[in-house]
N, C-alpha and C positions, 0 to 999 in steps of 0.2 A: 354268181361268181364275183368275186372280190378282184379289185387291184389296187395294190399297196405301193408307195413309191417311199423312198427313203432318201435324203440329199441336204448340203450343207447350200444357205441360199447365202451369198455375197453382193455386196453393194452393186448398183444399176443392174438390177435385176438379173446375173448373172448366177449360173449353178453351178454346180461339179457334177459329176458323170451320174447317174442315177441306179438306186437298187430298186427295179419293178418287177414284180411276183407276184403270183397268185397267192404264195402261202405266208400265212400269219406266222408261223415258225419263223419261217425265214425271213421277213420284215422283222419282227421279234429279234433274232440276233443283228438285223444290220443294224437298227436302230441303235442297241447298247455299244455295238463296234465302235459307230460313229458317234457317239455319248464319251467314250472312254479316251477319244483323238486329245492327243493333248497340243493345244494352239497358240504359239506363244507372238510375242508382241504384237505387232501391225499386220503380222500374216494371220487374220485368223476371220471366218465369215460373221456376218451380220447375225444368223441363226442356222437352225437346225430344226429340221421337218420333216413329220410324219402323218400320209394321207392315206387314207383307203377312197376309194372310189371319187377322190378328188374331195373328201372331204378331210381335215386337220384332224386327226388322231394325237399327235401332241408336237409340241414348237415351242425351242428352247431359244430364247432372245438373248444375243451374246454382245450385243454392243454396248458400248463403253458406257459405263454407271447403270446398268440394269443388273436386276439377280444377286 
């Protein structure tokens, strides 16, 4: 059995509310959800993170001069 967690990570190691499921479906859409978030000036997190069983499945680096 898998567990998937989905969440925007923000500076001093702080997160937002988490999406954990068992199913890849639904990790699958929260991921794009949270992909789609549009984050404008100084309000916006560090990155964006996708684990299954506590391992990175994918991590979008959002701070300033990356990407």
């Amino acid at each position: 059995m898998s567990t998937y967690r989905i969440y925007a990570r923000w500076a001093e190691q702080k997160v937002t509310d988490k999406t954990v499921t068992e199913s890849k479906a639904v990790a699958d859409f929260a991921w794009e959800e949270l992909r789609r978030l549009s984050w404008n000036g100084e309000v916006k997190p560090i990155g964006l993170t996708y684990t299954c069983n506590g391992k990175q499945v994918d991590y979008i680096d959002l701070t300033p001069g990356v990407g």
